[in-house]
C-alpha positions in Angstrom: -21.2 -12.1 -54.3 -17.7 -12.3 -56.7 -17.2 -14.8 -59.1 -13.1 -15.8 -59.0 -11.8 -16.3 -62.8 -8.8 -18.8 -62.6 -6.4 -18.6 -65.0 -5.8 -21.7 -67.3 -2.4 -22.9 -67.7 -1.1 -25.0 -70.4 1.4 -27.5 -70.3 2.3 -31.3 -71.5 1.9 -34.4 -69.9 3.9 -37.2 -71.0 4.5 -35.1 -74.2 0.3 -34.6 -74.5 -0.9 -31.1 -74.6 -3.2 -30.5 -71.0 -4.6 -27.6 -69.8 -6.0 -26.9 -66.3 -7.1 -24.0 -63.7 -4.2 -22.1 -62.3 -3.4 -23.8 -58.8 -4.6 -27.3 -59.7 -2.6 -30.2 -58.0 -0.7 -32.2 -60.7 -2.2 -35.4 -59.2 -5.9 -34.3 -60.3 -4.7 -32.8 -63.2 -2.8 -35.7 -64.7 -6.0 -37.6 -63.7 -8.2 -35.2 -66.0 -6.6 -36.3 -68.6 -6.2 -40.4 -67.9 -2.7 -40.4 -65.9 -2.3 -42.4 -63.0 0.5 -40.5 -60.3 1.8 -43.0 -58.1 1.0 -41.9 -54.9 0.6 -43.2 -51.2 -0.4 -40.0 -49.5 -2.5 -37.9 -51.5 -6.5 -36.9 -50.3 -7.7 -34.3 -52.3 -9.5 -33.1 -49.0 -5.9 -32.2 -47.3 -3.2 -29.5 -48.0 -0.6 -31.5 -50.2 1.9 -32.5 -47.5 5.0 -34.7 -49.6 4.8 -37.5 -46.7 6.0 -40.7 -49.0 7.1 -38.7 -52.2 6.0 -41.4 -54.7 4.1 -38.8 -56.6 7.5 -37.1 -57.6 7.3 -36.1 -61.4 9.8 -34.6 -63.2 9.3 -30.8 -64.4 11.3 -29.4 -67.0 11.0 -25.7 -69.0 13.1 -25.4 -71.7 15.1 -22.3 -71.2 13.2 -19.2 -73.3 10.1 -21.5 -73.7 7.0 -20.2 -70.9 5.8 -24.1 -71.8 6.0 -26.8 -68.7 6.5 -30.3 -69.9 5.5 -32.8 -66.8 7.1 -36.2 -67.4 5.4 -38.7 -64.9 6.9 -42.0 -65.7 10.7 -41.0 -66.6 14.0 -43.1 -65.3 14.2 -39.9 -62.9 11.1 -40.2 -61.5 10.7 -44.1 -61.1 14.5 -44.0 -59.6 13.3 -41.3 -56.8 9.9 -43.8 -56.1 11.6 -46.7 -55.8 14.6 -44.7 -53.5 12.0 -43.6 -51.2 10.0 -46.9 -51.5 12.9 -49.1 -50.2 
């Protein structure tokens, strides 16, 4: 019997610091920590698939920083929702 060690990654939410396993969906992670991702299609029991695309978020790494900021509710990402929602 192994045990599998996942790495944890850190990164911001919405400007929050969050941390979660290596290979965590955003969706569940963002819910970890009290943010609702619009979504239509997601089932955490099935392969992430991108069938409606309202879950879009908007991922930005400042250039020499290893940090991930996640915004979830930018212009960007409610423009893209309501592009593919209409």
């Amino acid at each position: 019997m192994s045990t599998v060690i996942k790495k944890i990654v850190n990164f911001k939410i919405n400007g929050e610091e969050a941390s979660a396993p290596e290979g965590t969906v955003i969706i569940e992670a963002a819910k970890q920590y009290g943010v609702e991702v619009t979504n239509l299609c997601y089932n955490r029991k099935l392969k992430p698939f991108a069938a409606c695309r309202t879950c879009m978020v908007d991922i930005r790494t400042p250039e020499g920083k290893k940090r991930t900021s996640l915004l979830l509710h930018s212009a960007r990402c409610r423009g893209n929702r309501s592009f593919h929602l209409y």
